[in-house]
PyMOL commands that place a pseudoatom at each C-alpha (Angstrom):
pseudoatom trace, name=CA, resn=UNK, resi=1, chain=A, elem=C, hetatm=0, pos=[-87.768, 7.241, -43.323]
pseudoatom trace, name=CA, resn=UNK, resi=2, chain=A, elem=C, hetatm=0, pos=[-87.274, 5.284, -40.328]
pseudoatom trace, name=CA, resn=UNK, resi=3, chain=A, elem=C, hetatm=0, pos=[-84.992, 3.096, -41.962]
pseudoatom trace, name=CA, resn=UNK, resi=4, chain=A, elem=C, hetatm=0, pos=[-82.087, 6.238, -43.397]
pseudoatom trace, name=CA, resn=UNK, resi=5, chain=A, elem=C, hetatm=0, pos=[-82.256, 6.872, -39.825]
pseudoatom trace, name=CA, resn=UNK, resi=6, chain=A, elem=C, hetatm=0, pos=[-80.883, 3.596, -38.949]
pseudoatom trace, name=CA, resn=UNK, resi=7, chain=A, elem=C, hetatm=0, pos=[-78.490, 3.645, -41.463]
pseudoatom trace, name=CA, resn=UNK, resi=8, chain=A, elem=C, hetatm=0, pos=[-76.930, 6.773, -40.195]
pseudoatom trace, name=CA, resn=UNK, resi=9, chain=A, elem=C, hetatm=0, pos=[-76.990, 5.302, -36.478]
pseudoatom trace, name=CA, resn=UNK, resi=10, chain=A, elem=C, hetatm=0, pos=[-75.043, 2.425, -38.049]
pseudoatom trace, name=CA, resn=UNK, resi=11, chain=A, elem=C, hetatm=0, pos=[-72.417, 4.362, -39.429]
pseudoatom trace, name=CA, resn=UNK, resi=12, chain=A, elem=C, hetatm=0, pos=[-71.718, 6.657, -36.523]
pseudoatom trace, name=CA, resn=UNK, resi=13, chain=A, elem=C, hetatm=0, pos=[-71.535, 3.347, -34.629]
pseudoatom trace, name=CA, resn=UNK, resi=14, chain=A, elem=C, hetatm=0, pos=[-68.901, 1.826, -36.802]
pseudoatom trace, name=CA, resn=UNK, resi=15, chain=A, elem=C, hetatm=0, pos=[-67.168, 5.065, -37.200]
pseudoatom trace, name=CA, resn=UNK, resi=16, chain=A, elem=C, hetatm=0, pos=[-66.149, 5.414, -33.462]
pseudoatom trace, name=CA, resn=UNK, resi=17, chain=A, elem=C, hetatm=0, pos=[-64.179, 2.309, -32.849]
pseudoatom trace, name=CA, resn=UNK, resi=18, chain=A, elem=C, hetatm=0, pos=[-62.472, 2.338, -36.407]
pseudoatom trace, name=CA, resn=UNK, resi=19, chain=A, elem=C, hetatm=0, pos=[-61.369, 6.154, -35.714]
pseudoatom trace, name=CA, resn=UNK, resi=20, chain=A, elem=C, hetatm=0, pos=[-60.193, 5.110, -31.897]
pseudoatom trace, name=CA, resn=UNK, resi=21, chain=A, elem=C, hetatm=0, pos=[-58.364, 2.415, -34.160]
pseudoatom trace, name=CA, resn=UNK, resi=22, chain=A, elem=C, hetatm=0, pos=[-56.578, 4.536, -36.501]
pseudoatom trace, name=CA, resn=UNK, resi=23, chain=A, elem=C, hetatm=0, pos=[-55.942, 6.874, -33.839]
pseudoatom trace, name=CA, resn=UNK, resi=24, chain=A, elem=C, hetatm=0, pos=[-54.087, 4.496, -31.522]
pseudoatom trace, name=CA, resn=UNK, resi=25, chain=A, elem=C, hetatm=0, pos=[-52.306, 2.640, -34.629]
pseudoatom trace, name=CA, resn=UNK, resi=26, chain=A, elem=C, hetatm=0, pos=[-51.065, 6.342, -35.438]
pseudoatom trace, name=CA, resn=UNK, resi=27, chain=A, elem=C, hetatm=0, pos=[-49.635, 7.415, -32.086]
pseudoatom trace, name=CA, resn=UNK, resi=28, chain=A, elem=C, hetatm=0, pos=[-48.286, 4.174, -32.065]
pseudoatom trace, name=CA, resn=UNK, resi=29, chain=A, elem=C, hetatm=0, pos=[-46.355, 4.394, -35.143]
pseudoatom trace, name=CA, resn=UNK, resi=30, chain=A, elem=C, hetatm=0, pos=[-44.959, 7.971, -34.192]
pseudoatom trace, name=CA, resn=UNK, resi=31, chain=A, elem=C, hetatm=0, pos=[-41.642, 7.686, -32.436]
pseudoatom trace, name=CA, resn=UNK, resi=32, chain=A, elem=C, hetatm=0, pos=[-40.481, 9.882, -29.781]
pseudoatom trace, name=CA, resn=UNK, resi=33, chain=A, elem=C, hetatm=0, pos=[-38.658, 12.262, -31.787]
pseudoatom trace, name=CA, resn=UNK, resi=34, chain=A, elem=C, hetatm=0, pos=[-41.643, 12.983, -33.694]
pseudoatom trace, name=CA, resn=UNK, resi=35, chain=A, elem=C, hetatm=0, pos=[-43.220, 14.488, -30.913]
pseudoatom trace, name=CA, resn=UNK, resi=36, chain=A, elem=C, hetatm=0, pos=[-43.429, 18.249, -31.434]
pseudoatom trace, name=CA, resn=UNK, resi=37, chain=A, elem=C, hetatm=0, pos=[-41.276, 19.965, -28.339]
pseudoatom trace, name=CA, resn=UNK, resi=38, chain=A, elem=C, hetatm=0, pos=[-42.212, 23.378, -26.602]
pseudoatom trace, name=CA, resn=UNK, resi=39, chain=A, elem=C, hetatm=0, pos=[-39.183, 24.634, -27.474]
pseudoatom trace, name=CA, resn=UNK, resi=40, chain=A, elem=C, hetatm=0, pos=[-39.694, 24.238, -31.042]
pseudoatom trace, name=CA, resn=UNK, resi=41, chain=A, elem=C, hetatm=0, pos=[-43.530, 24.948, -31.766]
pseudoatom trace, name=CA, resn=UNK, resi=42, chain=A, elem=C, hetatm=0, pos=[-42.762, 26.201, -35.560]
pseudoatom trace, name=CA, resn=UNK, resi=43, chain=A, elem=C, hetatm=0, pos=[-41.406, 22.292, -36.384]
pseudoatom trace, name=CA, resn=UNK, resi=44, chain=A, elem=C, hetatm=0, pos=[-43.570, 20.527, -38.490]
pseudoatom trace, name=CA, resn=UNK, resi=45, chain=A, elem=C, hetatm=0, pos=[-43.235, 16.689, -39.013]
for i in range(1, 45): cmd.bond("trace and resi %d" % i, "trace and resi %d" % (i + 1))
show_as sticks, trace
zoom trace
C-alpha cells in the first residue's frame, strides 16, 4: 500500500512544474490583442 502512495506523491510532484510550464508557454504565446478587454467581456478568443 505504501508504495500506490508514493506513486501518487510522484505524480502530483511532476504535475506542478509541467502545468507552471504549459501555463507560462501559453500566456506567452497569447499576444496582446488576445487579451479579453473590460469593455468587451462577451468576446471570446
Amino acid at each position: 500500500m505504501t508504495g500506490d502512495w508514493s506513486f501518487v506523491v510522484w505524480i502530483v510532484v511532476m504535475a506542478i512544474p509541467v502545468g507552471l510550464f504549459l501555463a507560462t508557454r501559453w500566456s506567452r504565446s497569447r499576444g496582446p490583442s488576445d487579451a479579453m478587454n473590460k469593455d468587451e467581456p462577451d468576446k471570446m478568443p
